[in-house]
Every structure is written in C-alpha cells, then in structure tokens.
N, C-alpha and C positions, 0 to 999 in steps of 0.2 A: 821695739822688737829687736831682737838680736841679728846680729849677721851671722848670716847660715856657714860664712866660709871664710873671713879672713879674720885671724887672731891679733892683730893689733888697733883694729878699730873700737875706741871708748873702752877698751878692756874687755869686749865681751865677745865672748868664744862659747860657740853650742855644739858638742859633740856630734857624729853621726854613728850611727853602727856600724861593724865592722863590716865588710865586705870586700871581696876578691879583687886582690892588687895586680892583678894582670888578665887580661880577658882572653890574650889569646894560648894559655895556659889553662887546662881542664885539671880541674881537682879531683881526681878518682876516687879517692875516700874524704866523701865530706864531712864527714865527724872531725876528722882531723884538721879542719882550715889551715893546713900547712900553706897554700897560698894565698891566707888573708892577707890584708894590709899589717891588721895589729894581730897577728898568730891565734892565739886565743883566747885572747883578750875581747869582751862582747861589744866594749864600744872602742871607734879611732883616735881615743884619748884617755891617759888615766895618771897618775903619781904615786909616786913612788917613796915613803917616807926612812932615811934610814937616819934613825934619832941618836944611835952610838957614832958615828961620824958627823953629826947634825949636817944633814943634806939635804936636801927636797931636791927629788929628780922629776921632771916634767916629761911626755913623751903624746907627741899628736903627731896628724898627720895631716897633710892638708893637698885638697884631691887637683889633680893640676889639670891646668885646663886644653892644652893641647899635651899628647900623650912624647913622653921622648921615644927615642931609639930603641931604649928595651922593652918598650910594651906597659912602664907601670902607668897606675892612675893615679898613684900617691906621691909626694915624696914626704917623709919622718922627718919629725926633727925632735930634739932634746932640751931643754935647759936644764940645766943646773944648779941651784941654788945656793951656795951656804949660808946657815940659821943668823950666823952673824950679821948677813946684810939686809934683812927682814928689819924695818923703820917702824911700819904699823900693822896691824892685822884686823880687817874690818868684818864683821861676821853679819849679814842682813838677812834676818829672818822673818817670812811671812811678810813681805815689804808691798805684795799685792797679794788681797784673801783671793782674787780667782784663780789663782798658779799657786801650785805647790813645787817653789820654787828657793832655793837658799842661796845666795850669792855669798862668796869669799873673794874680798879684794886685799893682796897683799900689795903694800907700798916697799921698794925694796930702795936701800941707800946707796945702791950699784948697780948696774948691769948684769944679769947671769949669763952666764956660758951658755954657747949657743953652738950647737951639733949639728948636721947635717946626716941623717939613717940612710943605708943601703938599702937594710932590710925591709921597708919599707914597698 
C-alpha cells in the first residue's frame, strides 16, 4: 500500500486533493480557490512537461504536520529535472487487475533540483 504522505519512501507518492492552505483564512469566492494549496490545480501534485527545453518540472506538496507561524498546512516543493539525466524510464501497466492503477518510475543519473514553494 502506498504512503499516504511522504514522497521518498520505495518511490511511492499518492497524491491528495487540493484543499485550503491556510484555515484561518476564509475564501469568499470559492470558485476561485485563490487560497488552495495547489491554486487550481484539482490535485496537490502534478508535472510539468516543457519538451523545447527538455525539462520535467515536478510540483507537490506535502501537508505538514504541526502548522508554522503563518498558518499554512502545506509546504511545496519543486523538482526539476533535465531529459539528460533520465537513465531509465519504467512504465507498469495493469501490474494488479484490482487497481486501475499505472506506475511511472524514472531512474535518473543525478540528483534534480530541489525548490522549496512559498506559495504553497
């Protein structure tokens, strides 16, 4: 079973939906999830492919467990990838018929950059 919340354990990371990154902050118009975690984006994780710069930008967030100073429940973070340091690219399809479920494990030859989000 996957871990519900930390992104370096076995590789395996399960998104959550997006929801409100500060509680004691009222969103007047909620159509606009101005203060979601991930803006309006529907889940707290997604990528970013830009193929003319070969880059893979990564973007999650991960919900913290005592709240800081300013109130968020999140804090973002970023990687960054470039296509160059991509080693292998493993694509697992249908790997259990109960889950419809696709795993992508990239093997990378480097480290990617690693950001720390405000907006979050």
């Amino acid at each position: 079973m996957p871990n519900m919340g930390l992104f370096f354990i076995r590789g395996e990371y399960v998104t959550k939906y997006n929801t409100s990154s500060n509680k004691s902050v009222v969103n007047s118009v909620y159509e606009t999830k101005m203060n979601d975690a991930a803006g309006n984006h529907t889940l707290l994780s997604w990528a970013h492919f830009e193929h003319d710069r070969r880059l893979l930008t990564i973007y999650f967030a991960v919900e913290n467990i005592t709240r800081d100073h300013d109130g968020l429940s999140y804090t973002g973070y970023k990687f960054i990838i470039t296509y160059s340091s991509f080693y292998t690219i493993i694509v697992d399809c249908d790997s259990d018929p109960d889950e419809r479920d696709n795993y992508i494990y990239i093997c990378l030859r480097y480290p990617p950059q690693v950001n720390t989000l405000l907006f979050f």
